[in-house]
C-alpha positions, 0 to 999 in steps of 0.5 A: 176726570182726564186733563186737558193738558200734562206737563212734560219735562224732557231730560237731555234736552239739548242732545240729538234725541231729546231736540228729536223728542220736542220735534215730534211733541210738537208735529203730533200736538200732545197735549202739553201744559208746561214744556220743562227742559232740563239739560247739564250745566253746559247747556241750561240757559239755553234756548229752543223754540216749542210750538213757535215760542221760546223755551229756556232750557233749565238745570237739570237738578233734584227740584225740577219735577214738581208738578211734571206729569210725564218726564221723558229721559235721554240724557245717559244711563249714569243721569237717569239712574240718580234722578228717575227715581227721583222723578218718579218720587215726585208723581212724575212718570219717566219713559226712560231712553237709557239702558239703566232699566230696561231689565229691572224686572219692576220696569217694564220694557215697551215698544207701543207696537209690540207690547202696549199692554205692558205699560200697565206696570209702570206703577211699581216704580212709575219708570217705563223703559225705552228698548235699545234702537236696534231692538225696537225696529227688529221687534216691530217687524218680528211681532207680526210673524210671530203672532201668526208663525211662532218665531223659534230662532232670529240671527240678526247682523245690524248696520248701524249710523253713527248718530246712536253713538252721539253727536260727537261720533257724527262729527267724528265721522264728518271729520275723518271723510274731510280728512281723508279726502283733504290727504291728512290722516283722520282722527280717531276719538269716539270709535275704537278705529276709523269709522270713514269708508270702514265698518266696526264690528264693535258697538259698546263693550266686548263682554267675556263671551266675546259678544258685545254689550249692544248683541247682549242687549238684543238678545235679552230685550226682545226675550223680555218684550216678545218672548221669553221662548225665543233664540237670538244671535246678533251681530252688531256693525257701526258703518259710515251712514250718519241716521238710520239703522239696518238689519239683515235678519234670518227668522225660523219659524214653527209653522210653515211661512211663504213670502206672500204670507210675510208679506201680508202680515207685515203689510197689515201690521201698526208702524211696519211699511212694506218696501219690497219690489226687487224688480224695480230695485225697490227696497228700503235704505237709511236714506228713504227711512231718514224723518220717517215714523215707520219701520220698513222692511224689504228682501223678504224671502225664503231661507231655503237652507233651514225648515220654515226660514225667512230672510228680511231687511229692516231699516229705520230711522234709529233717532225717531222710532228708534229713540224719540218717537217711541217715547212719545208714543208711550206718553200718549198711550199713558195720557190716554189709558192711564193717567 
Protein backbone atom coordinates (compact mmCIF):
# COMPACT_ATOMS: atom_id res chain seq x y z
CA UNK A 1 0.00 0.00 0.00
CA UNK A 2 1.34 3.71 -1.10
CA UNK A 3 1.55 6.10 1.89
CA UNK A 4 -0.10 9.09 2.30
CA UNK A 5 2.66 11.06 3.16
CA UNK A 6 6.83 10.64 2.67
CA UNK A 7 9.50 12.28 4.61
CA UNK A 8 11.64 14.45 2.84
CA UNK A 9 15.26 15.82 3.91
CA UNK A 10 16.44 18.64 1.99
CA UNK A 11 20.31 18.63 2.30
CA UNK A 12 21.78 22.33 1.54
CA UNK A 13 18.89 23.82 3.07
CA UNK A 14 19.79 27.01 3.59
CA UNK A 15 21.70 28.03 -0.07
CA UNK A 16 19.70 29.60 -3.30
CA UNK A 17 18.53 25.92 -4.38
CA UNK A 18 17.78 24.02 -1.46
CA UNK A 19 15.18 27.59 -0.17
CA UNK A 20 14.09 27.06 -4.07
CA UNK A 21 13.32 23.28 -3.23
CA UNK A 22 11.11 23.90 0.09
CA UNK A 23 9.50 26.85 -2.14
CA UNK A 24 8.17 24.50 -4.90
CA UNK A 25 7.59 21.39 -2.19
CA UNK A 26 5.29 23.63 -0.54
CA UNK A 27 3.35 25.41 -4.08
CA UNK A 28 2.99 21.86 -5.67
CA UNK A 29 1.82 20.45 -2.19
CA UNK A 30 3.91 17.07 -1.98
CA UNK A 31 2.74 15.15 0.00
CA UNK A 32 5.24 15.61 3.08
CA UNK A 33 5.24 13.72 6.49
CA UNK A 34 8.24 14.97 8.04
CA UNK A 35 10.15 18.02 6.26
CA UNK A 36 14.25 17.51 7.77
CA UNK A 37 16.53 20.42 6.87
CA UNK A 38 19.82 19.77 7.07
CA UNK A 39 22.60 22.24 6.37
CA UNK A 40 26.41 22.91 7.92
CA UNK A 41 27.35 24.20 11.09
CA UNK A 42 27.25 27.71 9.80
CA UNK A 43 23.61 27.63 9.19
CA UNK A 44 21.88 24.64 11.72
CA UNK A 45 19.99 26.25 14.48
CA UNK A 46 18.43 28.13 11.91
CA UNK A 47 14.92 28.53 11.10
CA UNK A 48 12.73 28.61 7.67
CA UNK A 49 8.91 28.38 7.44
CA UNK A 50 6.89 25.29 5.57
CA UNK A 51 3.60 25.49 4.73
CA UNK A 52 3.10 28.33 7.54
CA UNK A 53 5.25 26.63 10.27
CA UNK A 54 8.30 26.89 11.74
CA UNK A 55 11.02 24.53 10.66
CA UNK A 56 14.58 24.32 12.59
CA UNK A 57 17.21 23.80 10.07
CA UNK A 58 19.45 20.78 11.41
CA UNK A 59 23.05 19.47 11.15
CA UNK A 60 23.77 17.93 8.50
CA UNK A 61 25.48 14.62 10.04
CA UNK A 62 25.58 10.65 9.30
CA UNK A 63 22.36 10.00 11.71
CA UNK A 64 19.93 12.28 9.87
CA UNK A 65 18.46 9.93 7.73
CA UNK A 66 16.57 7.41 9.61
CA UNK A 67 13.24 7.06 8.34
CA UNK A 68 13.72 9.76 5.50
CA UNK A 69 12.00 8.42 2.33
CA UNK A 70 13.39 10.94 -0.41
CA UNK A 71 16.56 13.32 0.26
CA UNK A 72 16.96 16.08 -1.90
CA UNK A 73 20.76 16.95 -2.32
CA UNK A 74 22.18 20.55 -3.30
CA UNK A 75 24.63 21.45 -0.68
CA UNK A 76 28.17 20.88 -3.10
CA UNK A 77 29.48 17.74 -4.90
CA UNK A 78 32.26 17.39 -2.02
CA UNK A 79 29.12 16.83 0.74
CA UNK A 80 27.12 14.64 -1.35
CA UNK A 81 29.83 12.12 -2.35
CA UNK A 82 30.42 11.43 1.67
CA UNK A 83 26.58 11.28 2.84
CA UNK A 84 24.48 10.30 -0.30
CA UNK A 85 25.56 6.97 -0.24
CA UNK A 86 25.28 7.31 3.41
CA UNK A 87 21.60 8.29 2.73
CA UNK A 88 21.02 5.95 0.36
CA UNK A 89 22.42 3.03 3.03
CA UNK A 90 19.87 4.19 5.17
CA UNK A 91 16.66 3.37 2.55
CA UNK A 92 16.56 6.97 1.66
CA UNK A 93 16.35 7.66 -2.08
CA UNK A 94 18.88 10.97 -3.00
CA UNK A 95 17.74 13.03 -6.10
CA UNK A 96 21.32 14.64 -6.09
CA UNK A 97 21.76 18.10 -7.64
CA UNK A 98 25.68 17.99 -7.92
CA UNK A 99 27.91 16.79 -10.58
CA UNK A 100 29.24 13.85 -8.00
CA UNK A 101 26.89 11.31 -10.01
CA UNK A 102 25.88 12.28 -12.84
CA UNK A 103 28.05 9.83 -14.79
CA UNK A 104 28.23 6.93 -12.43
CA UNK A 105 26.98 4.68 -15.14
CA UNK A 106 24.93 2.70 -11.84
CA UNK A 107 23.17 6.55 -11.30
CA UNK A 108 20.91 7.28 -13.66
CA UNK A 109 20.71 10.98 -15.08
CA UNK A 110 17.18 12.23 -15.45
CA UNK A 111 15.14 15.22 -16.69
CA UNK A 112 11.16 14.19 -16.18
CA UNK A 113 10.59 15.54 -19.56
CA UNK A 114 13.09 13.79 -21.31
CA UNK A 115 13.78 10.66 -19.90
CA UNK A 116 11.41 9.62 -17.06
CA UNK A 117 11.47 6.29 -17.58
CA UNK A 118 15.15 6.08 -16.55
CA UNK A 119 14.43 6.41 -12.86
CA UNK A 120 13.64 3.08 -12.72
CA UNK A 121 17.31 2.55 -12.14
CA UNK A 122 17.60 4.20 -8.89
CA UNK A 123 17.64 0.81 -7.15
CA UNK A 124 21.45 0.00 -8.03
CA UNK A 125 22.62 2.68 -5.80
CA UNK A 126 19.19 4.31 -4.70
CA UNK A 127 21.06 7.74 -6.16
CA UNK A 128 19.20 9.72 -9.17
CA UNK A 129 21.21 12.44 -10.40
CA UNK A 130 19.98 16.00 -11.28
CA UNK A 131 21.75 17.19 -14.91
CA UNK A 132 23.82 20.23 -14.62
CA UNK A 133 21.16 23.62 -15.39
CA UNK A 134 22.29 24.36 -18.91
CA UNK A 135 21.94 20.77 -19.99
CA UNK A 136 18.39 20.39 -18.53
CA UNK A 137 16.79 23.43 -20.12
CA UNK A 138 18.55 22.62 -23.85
CA UNK A 139 17.46 18.57 -23.37
CA UNK A 140 13.65 19.95 -22.75
CA UNK A 141 13.72 21.77 -25.74
CA UNK A 142 16.19 19.09 -28.02
CA UNK A 143 13.88 15.93 -27.05
CA UNK A 144 10.76 17.26 -29.00
CA UNK A 145 12.90 17.63 -32.35
CA UNK A 146 14.55 14.57 -31.95
CA UNK A 147 11.77 12.28 -31.60
CA UNK A 148 10.54 13.62 -34.81
CA UNK A 149 13.74 14.71 -36.73
CA UNK A 150 16.69 12.91 -35.47
CA UNK A 151 19.05 15.22 -34.05
CA UNK A 152 22.73 14.53 -35.74
CA UNK A 153 24.68 17.92 -34.46
CA UNK A 154 23.85 20.61 -31.69
CA UNK A 155 26.53 23.93 -31.39
CA UNK A 156 25.29 25.41 -28.51
CA UNK A 157 26.66 29.13 -26.75
CA UNK A 158 25.16 29.58 -23.14
CA UNK A 159 24.61 33.07 -21.56
CA UNK A 160 24.52 31.99 -18.14
CA UNK A 161 23.24 34.40 -14.60
CA UNK A 162 25.60 34.35 -11.90
CA UNK A 163 23.42 32.88 -9.44
CA UNK A 164 24.64 29.21 -10.80
CA UNK A 165 27.77 30.27 -9.21
CA UNK A 166 26.09 30.82 -5.76
CA UNK A 167 25.10 33.28 -3.65
CA UNK A 168 28.16 34.72 -3.34
CA UNK A 169 28.60 35.54 -6.99
CA UNK A 170 25.50 37.60 -6.82
CA UNK A 171 26.59 39.56 -4.62
CA UNK A 172 29.76 39.74 -6.28
CA UNK A 173 27.95 40.80 -8.93
CA UNK A 174 25.79 43.82 -6.85
CA UNK A 175 28.76 44.61 -5.37
CA UNK A 176 30.97 45.48 -8.45
CA UNK A 177 27.85 47.48 -10.31
CA UNK A 178 27.56 49.81 -6.75
CA UNK A 179 31.20 50.12 -7.26
CA UNK A 180 31.67 51.17 -10.44
CA UNK A 181 28.76 53.50 -10.58
CA UNK A 182 30.07 55.03 -6.98
CA UNK A 183 33.69 55.74 -9.17
CA UNK A 184 35.68 53.09 -6.77
CA UNK A 185 37.33 49.87 -8.78
CA UNK A 186 35.21 46.55 -8.01
CA UNK A 187 36.38 43.60 -6.27
CA UNK A 188 36.91 40.40 -7.84
CA UNK A 189 36.65 37.25 -5.61
CA UNK A 190 34.29 34.72 -7.31
CA UNK A 191 35.08 35.22 -11.02
CA UNK A 192 38.42 35.05 -12.57
CA UNK A 193 37.75 38.93 -13.72
CA UNK A 194 35.12 41.50 -13.62
CA UNK A 195 31.74 40.22 -14.16
CA UNK A 196 29.70 43.81 -14.33
CA UNK A 197 28.88 45.20 -17.62
CA UNK A 198 31.50 42.29 -18.95
CA UNK A 199 30.77 38.45 -20.19
CA UNK A 200 33.43 35.63 -19.13
CA UNK A 201 33.83 32.80 -21.53
CA UNK A 202 34.91 30.96 -18.39
CA UNK A 203 32.42 28.55 -16.08
CA UNK A 204 34.49 25.97 -13.97
CA UNK A 205 37.73 24.85 -14.83
CA UNK A 206 39.51 24.97 -18.22
CA UNK A 207 40.35 21.40 -19.21
CA UNK A 208 43.49 20.29 -21.21
CA UNK A 209 41.62 20.47 -24.62
CA UNK A 210 40.82 24.03 -23.91
CA UNK A 211 37.22 23.29 -23.33
CA UNK A 212 35.76 24.08 -19.85
CA UNK A 213 34.44 21.60 -17.52
CA UNK A 214 30.88 23.28 -17.57
CA UNK A 215 31.24 22.63 -21.95
CA UNK A 216 32.35 19.03 -21.17
CA UNK A 217 29.38 18.54 -18.80
CA UNK A 218 27.03 19.62 -21.71
CA UNK A 219 28.77 17.47 -24.02
CA UNK A 220 28.58 14.01 -22.00
CA UNK A 221 25.23 14.82 -20.28
CA UNK A 222 22.59 14.96 -23.16
CA UNK A 223 24.83 11.79 -24.65
CA UNK A 224 23.93 10.19 -21.45
CA UNK A 225 20.31 11.16 -21.35
CA UNK A 226 18.96 11.88 -25.10
CA UNK A 227 21.40 10.01 -27.03
CA UNK A 228 24.48 8.49 -26.96
CA UNK A 229 24.52 9.23 -31.18
CA UNK A 230 24.36 12.72 -30.98
CA UNK A 231 27.72 15.58 -31.68
CA UNK A 232 27.83 18.56 -29.45
CA UNK A 233 29.95 21.43 -29.16
CA UNK A 234 29.64 24.19 -26.36
CA UNK A 235 30.49 27.40 -25.40
CA UNK A 236 29.85 28.36 -22.08
CA UNK A 237 29.48 32.47 -21.00
CA UNK A 238 28.79 33.99 -17.41
CA UNK A 239 26.97 37.44 -18.15
CA UNK A 240 25.88 39.98 -15.82
CA UNK A 241 22.01 38.99 -15.38
CA UNK A 242 21.52 37.35 -11.68
CA UNK A 243 18.73 34.33 -12.66
CA UNK A 244 17.96 32.55 -15.58
CA UNK A 245 19.79 31.03 -18.12
CA UNK A 246 20.16 31.56 -22.33
CA UNK A 247 21.19 29.42 -24.82
CA UNK A 248 21.58 30.26 -28.41
CA UNK A 249 21.56 26.73 -30.36
CA UNK A 250 22.04 25.65 -33.91
CA UNK A 251 20.64 21.98 -34.50
CA UNK A 252 21.22 19.51 -37.59
CA UNK A 253 18.81 17.41 -38.07
CA UNK A 254 18.40 13.76 -40.48
CA UNK A 255 15.13 14.42 -41.83
CA UNK A 256 14.16 17.80 -43.28
CA UNK A 257 12.66 20.04 -40.42
CA UNK A 258 10.50 23.68 -41.15
CA UNK A 259 10.00 26.21 -38.70
CA UNK A 260 6.19 25.43 -38.52
CA UNK A 261 7.15 21.70 -38.03
CA UNK A 262 9.57 23.30 -35.02
CA UNK A 263 7.21 25.04 -34.09
CA UNK A 264 4.34 22.61 -33.56
CA UNK A 265 6.53 20.02 -31.78
CA UNK A 266 7.73 22.13 -29.45
CA UNK A 267 4.29 23.64 -28.93
CA UNK A 268 3.06 20.33 -28.04
CA UNK A 269 5.82 19.14 -25.82
CA UNK A 270 5.55 18.79 -21.50
CA UNK A 271 7.48 21.92 -19.84
CA UNK A 272 8.53 23.75 -23.51
CA UNK A 273 6.17 27.34 -23.91
CA UNK A 274 6.77 28.54 -27.21
CA UNK A 275 7.43 32.50 -27.13
CA UNK A 276 7.98 33.39 -30.64
CA UNK A 277 6.43 36.49 -32.78
CA UNK A 278 9.51 38.27 -33.82
CA UNK A 279 7.24 40.86 -35.42
CA UNK A 280 6.13 41.91 -32.26
CA UNK A 281 9.47 41.68 -30.67
CA UNK A 282 8.19 38.83 -28.77
CA UNK A 283 10.82 36.33 -27.54
CA UNK A 284 11.88 34.78 -24.48
CA UNK A 285 14.46 36.79 -21.96
CA UNK A 286 15.94 35.76 -18.30
CA UNK A 287 13.64 38.20 -17.23
CA UNK A 288 10.22 36.77 -18.47
CA UNK A 289 11.49 33.37 -17.45
CA UNK A 290 12.41 34.39 -13.67
CA UNK A 291 9.82 32.00 -11.23
CA UNK A 292 8.44 30.44 -14.15
CA UNK A 293 8.38 26.58 -14.26
CA UNK A 294 8.63 26.34 -18.23
CA UNK A 295 11.68 26.24 -20.46
CA UNK A 296 11.04 28.77 -23.24
CA UNK A 297 11.96 28.90 -26.41
CA UNK A 298 12.06 31.48 -29.36
CA UNK A 299 14.36 32.71 -32.59
CA UNK A 300 13.02 29.62 -34.14
CA UNK A 301 14.56 29.59 -37.61
CA UNK A 302 16.13 27.72 -40.58
CA UNK A 303 19.92 27.43 -40.87
CA UNK A 304 20.27 27.93 -44.34
CA UNK A 305 23.86 27.41 -44.33
CA UNK A 306 24.04 23.32 -43.45
CA UNK A 307 21.13 20.60 -44.72
CA UNK A 308 18.31 20.38 -42.19
CA UNK A 309 19.77 23.06 -39.73
CA UNK A 310 17.52 25.11 -37.02
CA UNK A 311 18.42 27.89 -34.97
CA UNK A 312 16.69 28.21 -31.51
CA UNK A 313 16.66 30.54 -28.28
CA UNK A 314 16.09 28.71 -25.20
CA UNK A 315 15.75 30.45 -21.70
CA UNK A 316 14.93 29.35 -18.38
CA UNK A 317 14.82 30.10 -15.15
CA UNK A 318 18.38 27.93 -14.01
CA UNK A 319 17.38 27.80 -10.05
CA UNK A 320 13.80 26.43 -10.78
CA UNK A 321 13.92 23.88 -13.81
CA UNK A 322 17.16 24.22 -13.86
CA UNK A 323 17.90 22.89 -10.24
CA UNK A 324 15.03 22.71 -7.65
CA UNK A 325 12.12 22.07 -9.69
CA UNK A 326 13.74 19.29 -11.52
CA UNK A 327 14.28 17.75 -8.55
CA UNK A 328 10.93 17.43 -7.23
CA UNK A 329 9.54 16.76 -10.15
CA UNK A 330 11.63 13.41 -9.96
CA UNK A 331 10.29 12.88 -6.41
CA UNK A 332 6.97 12.97 -7.57
CA UNK A 333 7.57 10.60 -10.31
CA UNK A 334 9.21 8.32 -7.54
CA UNK A 335 6.29 8.65 -4.88
CA UNK A 336 3.77 8.01 -7.67
CA UNK A 337 5.50 4.94 -9.77
CA UNK A 338 7.98 3.78 -7.59
CA UNK A 339 7.73 3.90 -3.90
Amino acid sequence: MKKEKYNIAVVGATGMVGKEIVKILEERKFPVGELRLLASTRSAGTDAYFNGKKVSVKLLDDETFEDIDIGLFSPGASVSKIFAPKAAAAGCVVVDNTSQFRMDADVPLVVPEVNPEDIALYTKKNIIANPNCSTIQMVTALKPIHDQFVIKRVVVATYQAVSGAGKDAMKELSGQVRSLFSMKSPETKIFSQQIAFNCLPHIDVFLEDGSTKEEEKMVEETKKILDKKIKLTATAVRVPVFVGHSEAVNIETKKPVTVEEARSVLAAAPGVKVVDEVAKNVYPTAIEASEEDEVFVGRIRIDPTVKNGLNMWIVSDNLRKGAALNAVQIAEILIKDYL
